[in-house]
N, C-alpha and C positions, 0 to 999 in steps of 0.2 A: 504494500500500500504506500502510495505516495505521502511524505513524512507531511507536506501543507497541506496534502487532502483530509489527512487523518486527522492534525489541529485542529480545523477548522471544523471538523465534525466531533469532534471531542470535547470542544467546546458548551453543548448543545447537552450533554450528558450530563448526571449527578451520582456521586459516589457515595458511600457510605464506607469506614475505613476504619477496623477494630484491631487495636493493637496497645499490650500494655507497656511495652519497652516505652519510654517517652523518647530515649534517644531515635531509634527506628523508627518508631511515629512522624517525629519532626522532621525527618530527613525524608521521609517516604513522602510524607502529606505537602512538603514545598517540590516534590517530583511531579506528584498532582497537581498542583497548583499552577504549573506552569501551562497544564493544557485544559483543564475542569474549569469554569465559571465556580461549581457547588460542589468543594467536598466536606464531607459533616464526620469528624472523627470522634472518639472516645477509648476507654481503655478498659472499660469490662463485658462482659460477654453478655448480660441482662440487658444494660443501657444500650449496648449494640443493637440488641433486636427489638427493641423498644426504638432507638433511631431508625432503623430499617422501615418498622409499623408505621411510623410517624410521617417520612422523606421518600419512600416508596423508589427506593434507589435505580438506575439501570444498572449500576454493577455494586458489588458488593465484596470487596476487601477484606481478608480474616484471616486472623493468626489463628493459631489451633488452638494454644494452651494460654486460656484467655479467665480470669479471677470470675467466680459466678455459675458460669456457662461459657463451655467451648470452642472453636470455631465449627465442630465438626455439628454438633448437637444444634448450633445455630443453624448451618446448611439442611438439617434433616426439618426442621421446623418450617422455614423457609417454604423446600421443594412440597409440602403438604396440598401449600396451597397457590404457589407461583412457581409456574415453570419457564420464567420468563427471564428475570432476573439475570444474569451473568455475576458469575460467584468467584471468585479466586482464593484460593488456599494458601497460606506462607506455612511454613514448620521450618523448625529447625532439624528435621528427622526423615529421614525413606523408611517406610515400613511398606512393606506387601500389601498387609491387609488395609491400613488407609489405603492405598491406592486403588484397590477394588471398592474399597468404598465411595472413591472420589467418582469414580464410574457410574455408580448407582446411583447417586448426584446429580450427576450430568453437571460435573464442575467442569468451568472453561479452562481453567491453569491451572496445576500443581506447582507453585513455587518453595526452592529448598532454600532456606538461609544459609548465607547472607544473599540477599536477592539485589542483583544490579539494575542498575538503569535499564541496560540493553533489554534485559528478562523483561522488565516491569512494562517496558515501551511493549514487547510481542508480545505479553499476555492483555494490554489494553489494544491492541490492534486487534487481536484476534478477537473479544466482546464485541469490539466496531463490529467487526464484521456479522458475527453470530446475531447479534441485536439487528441490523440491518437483514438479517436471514428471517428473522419472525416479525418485521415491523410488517409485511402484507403475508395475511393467511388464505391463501387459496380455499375456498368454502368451495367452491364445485366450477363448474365449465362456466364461465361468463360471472363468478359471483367471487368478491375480493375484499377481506376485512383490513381497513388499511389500521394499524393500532393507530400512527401518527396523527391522524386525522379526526380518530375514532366514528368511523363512520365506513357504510357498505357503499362498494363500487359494484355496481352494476351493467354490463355491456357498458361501461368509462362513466355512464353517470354516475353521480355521487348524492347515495340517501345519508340524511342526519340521524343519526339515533339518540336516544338523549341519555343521561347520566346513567339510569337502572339499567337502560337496555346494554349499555357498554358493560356493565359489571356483569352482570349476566352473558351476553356474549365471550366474554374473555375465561371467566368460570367454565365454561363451557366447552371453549377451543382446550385451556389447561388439564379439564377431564376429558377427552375425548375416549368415547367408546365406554365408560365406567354409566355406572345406575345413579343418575344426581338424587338427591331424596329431597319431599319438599321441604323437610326440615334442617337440612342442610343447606337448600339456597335461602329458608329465613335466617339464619345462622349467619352467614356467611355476607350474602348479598344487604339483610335489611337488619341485620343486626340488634338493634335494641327497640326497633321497631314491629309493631305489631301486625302482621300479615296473615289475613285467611289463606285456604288454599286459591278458594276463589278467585280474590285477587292475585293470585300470583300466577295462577294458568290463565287473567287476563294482561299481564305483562307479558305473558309468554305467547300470548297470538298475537301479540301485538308486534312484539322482537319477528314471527314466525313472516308475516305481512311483510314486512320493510326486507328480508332475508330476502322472499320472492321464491326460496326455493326450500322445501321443507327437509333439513337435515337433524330435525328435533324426533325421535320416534318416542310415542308415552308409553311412561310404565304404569298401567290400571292402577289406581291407589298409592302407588308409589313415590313417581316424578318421573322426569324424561333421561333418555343416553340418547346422545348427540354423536352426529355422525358425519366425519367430511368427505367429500364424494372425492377419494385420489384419482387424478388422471391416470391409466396409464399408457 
């Protein structure tokens, strides 16, 4: 990647960056700084994923052996409910078995300390790029979920969807093919809000309308599994 292409879109990104060394902090976080608008550090493992909840990061920075809670225990938390994220691992250790676990992750970098520039520059290009890999989700033949825009493209036109239906779309693309439960998308989607089922299979015809293409199949009594039509 071309190193002006990559500033200039790196720029546009926000980081979240847990790490209890202060010295490694400081020196890592002014490496950010040079290409991030928004990086939001801290040094224990709690406050990290409470920053994360809070900043809704595109990438997410994490020592392993962090006061609290983890970096590993923070990634598994994370992938639950966001498989979007871009995550990078630091330790100061090679172990096998992390490393299979970084897989089950679907971590973008494993970094071993001391982690250099050069490292840190390929594992933020390689997010560029990854993040750029799921900003438009292919929904079927003619049907295109752009995140950036948050709205469906349609043979090039562009329908608006509004805040629920975004949350709900993207819950959705992140299960794909699993059994969503309606109590899980009140959970999840409306949180301390009070939602019949009713209302909620009416945000759901409503998201189904504006899709144009029905990739929602119901589950009687249940809730819906969603389904993207792969080319191939």
């Amino acid at each position: 990647m071309n190193h002006y292409a990559f500033a200039k879109k790196m720029k546009y990104y926000t980081i979240v960056y847990v790490e209890d060394d202060l010295l490694v902090r400081k020196y890592i976080t002014e490496f950010l700084g040079r290409y991030c608008k928004h990086v939001y550090t801290c040094s224990d493992g709690m406050e990290g994923l409470a920053l994360y909840k809070k900043i809704q990061p595109d990438i997410l920075l994490l020592d392993i052996n962090l006061p609290s809670l983890n970096g590993i225990d923070i990634a598994e938390i994370v992938r639950k409910t966001d498989k979007q994220t871009r995550i990078l691992i630091s330790t100061a250790y090679t172990d096998k078995e992390f490393m299979l676990k970084a897989i089950e992750l679907n971590l973008t970098r494993y970094l071993v300390k001391p982690v250099t520039s050069e490292e840190l520059l390929s594992a933020l290009q390689k997010s560029v790029h990854e993040l750029e890999e799921i900003a438009h989700v292919q929904l079927a033949k003619g049907y295109i979920y752009s995140k950036k825009s948050t709205s469906i493209i349609k043979d090039g036109k562009t329908i608006s969807l509004r805040k629920k239906e975004v949350e709900l779309l993207e819950f959705f693309i992140a299960h794909e093919g699993e059994v969503i439960r309606y109590d899980m998308l009140e959970e999840t989607i409306w949180k301390d809000e009070v939602m019949t089922r009713d209302a909620i299979r009416s945000q759901m015809r409503n998201l189904r309308k504006k899709i144009g293409y029905d990739l929602f199949e119901n589950i009687s009594g249940v809730g819906y599994k969603f389904h993207i039509e792969h080319q191939k």
